[in-house]
Each structure stands twice: as C-alpha cells, then as structure tokens.
C-alpha positions in Angstrom: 6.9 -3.3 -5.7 6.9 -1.2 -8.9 6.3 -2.0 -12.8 9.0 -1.5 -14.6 8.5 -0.7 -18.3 11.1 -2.2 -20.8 11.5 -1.1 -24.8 12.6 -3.0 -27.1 12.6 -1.3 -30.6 9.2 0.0 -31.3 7.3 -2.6 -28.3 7.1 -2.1 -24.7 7.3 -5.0 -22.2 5.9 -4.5 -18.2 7.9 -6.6 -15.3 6.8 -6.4 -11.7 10.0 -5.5 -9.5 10.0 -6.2 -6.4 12.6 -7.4 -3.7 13.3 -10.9 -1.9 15.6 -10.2 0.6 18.6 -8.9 -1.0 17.4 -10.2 -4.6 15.2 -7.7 -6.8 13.3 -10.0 -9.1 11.4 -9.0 -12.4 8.2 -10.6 -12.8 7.1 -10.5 -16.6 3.7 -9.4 -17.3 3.2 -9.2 -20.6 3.6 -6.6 -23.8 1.7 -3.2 -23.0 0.0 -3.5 -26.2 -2.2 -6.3 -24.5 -5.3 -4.6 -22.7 -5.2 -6.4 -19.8 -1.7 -5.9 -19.4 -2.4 -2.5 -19.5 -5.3 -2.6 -17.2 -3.0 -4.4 -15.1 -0.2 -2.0 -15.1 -3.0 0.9 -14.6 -3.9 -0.6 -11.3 -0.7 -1.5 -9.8 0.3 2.0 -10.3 -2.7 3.0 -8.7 -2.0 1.4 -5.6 1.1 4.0 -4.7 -1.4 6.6 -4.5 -3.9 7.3 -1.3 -7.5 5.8 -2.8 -9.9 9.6 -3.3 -12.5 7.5 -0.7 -9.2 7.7 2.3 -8.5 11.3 1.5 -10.7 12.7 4.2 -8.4 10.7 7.0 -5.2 12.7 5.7 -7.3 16.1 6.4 -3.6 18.0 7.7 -1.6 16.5 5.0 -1.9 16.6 1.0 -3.0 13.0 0.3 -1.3 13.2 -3.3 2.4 13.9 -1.4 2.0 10.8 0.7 4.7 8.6 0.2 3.2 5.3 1.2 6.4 3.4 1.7 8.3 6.6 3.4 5.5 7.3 5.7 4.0 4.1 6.3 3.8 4.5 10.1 1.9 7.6 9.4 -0.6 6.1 7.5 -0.9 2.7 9.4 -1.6 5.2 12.2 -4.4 7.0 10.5 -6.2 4.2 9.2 -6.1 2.7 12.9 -7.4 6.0 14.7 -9.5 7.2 12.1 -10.4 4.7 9.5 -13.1 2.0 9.1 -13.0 -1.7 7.9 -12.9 -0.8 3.9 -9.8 2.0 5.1 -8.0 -1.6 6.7 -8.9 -3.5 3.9 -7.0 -1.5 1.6 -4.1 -1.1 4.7 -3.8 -4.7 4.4 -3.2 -5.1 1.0 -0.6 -2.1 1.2 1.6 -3.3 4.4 2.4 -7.0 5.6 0.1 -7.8 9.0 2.9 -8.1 11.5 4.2 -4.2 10.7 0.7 -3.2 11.4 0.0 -4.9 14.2 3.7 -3.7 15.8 2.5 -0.1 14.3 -0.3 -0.7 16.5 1.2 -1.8 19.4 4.0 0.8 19.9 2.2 4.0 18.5 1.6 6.7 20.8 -0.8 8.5 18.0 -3.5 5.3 18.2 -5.8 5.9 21.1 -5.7 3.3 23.6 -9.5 2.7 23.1 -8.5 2.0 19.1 -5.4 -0.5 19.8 -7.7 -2.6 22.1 -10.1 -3.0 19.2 -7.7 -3.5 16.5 -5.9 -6.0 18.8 -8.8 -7.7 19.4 -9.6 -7.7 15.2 -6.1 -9.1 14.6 -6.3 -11.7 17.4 -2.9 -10.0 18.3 -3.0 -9.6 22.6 
C-alpha cells in the first residue's frame, strides 16, 4: 500500500494504492486540506517506517534503511526471535498471517525454542 497524492490546480487529493492481484486500485480519501485526511495520510506513511519502540531489535542494522517490504523475512524473523507481543502486534498489521507463520516455519534464524511458541500462538502445528 502507499498514498498517492494527486493535484489538481491549487488542491491536493490523497488515494490509497494498493494492488488486487494484478489490478492497482486507488482508494480516495479525501482533499489534504481536511485534518483528518491529513492525520490519516500522516499515519499511513508512518507505517513504512520501523516504530522508535522496535528499534532496539534491529541493533546490527540502521532501523531507518529497513525496507519493510524488501526485507520482510528479515524483520518477521526479528520480531519472532527477539520481539514481544506489542513487537507482533504491529508485525501483524504489517504482513498477512500465513507469510509469517511460513516465515516462521522455514527460518533457520528463529530458534527452535521460539517457532514452538509462536506455533503454538498461531494455532499453526
């Protein structure tokens, strides 16, 4: 997903692109000059970045460089080993269940003693 920004003379429109199999489909949200369209927009573009409180389990890597769709098996990995329920809360809302739970069942980098929990969590043995 990503918010596209349109202009039309002086105003400025947000969509939410994203893709539906082959399809990319615009969702409109509303004129920026609307607060909560703007609020909106603020925290969808928030969600490409690594949250400051998650920073600590990407101590080898620059957090900020992180490019959550790119690395996803990275991070899915990290948040497994190393992260708590709030760090899989916000892997959740970031990557469909199934690619975490197949993350989680093919990794080599998630302890043994991890996937048994988080296999247990997902109902996924």
């Amino acid at each position: 997903m990503s918010v596209v920004i349109k202009k039309k003379g002086k105003r400025k429109y947000a969509y939410l692109a994203y893709r539906t199999g082959s399809k990319v489909t615009h969702k409109y949200l509303g004129p920026l000059a609307d607060p909560d369209v703007a609020t909106k927009v603020d925290k969808l573009r928030a969600e490409k970045d690594i949250p400051r409180r998650f920073h600590h389990l990407f101590w080898d890597a620059d957090p900020k460089a992180i490019d959550l769709r790119a690395n996803a098996r990275y991070v899915i990995e990290r948040v497994l080993e190393l992260g708590d329920v709030n760090a899989f809360s916000w892997l959740q809302r970031l990557y469909p269940t199934g690619r975490i739970i197949e993350t989680c069942a093919t990794s080599r980098k998630v302890s043994a003693k991890s996937k048994n929990f988080w296999e247990v969590w997902l109902d996924a043995s």
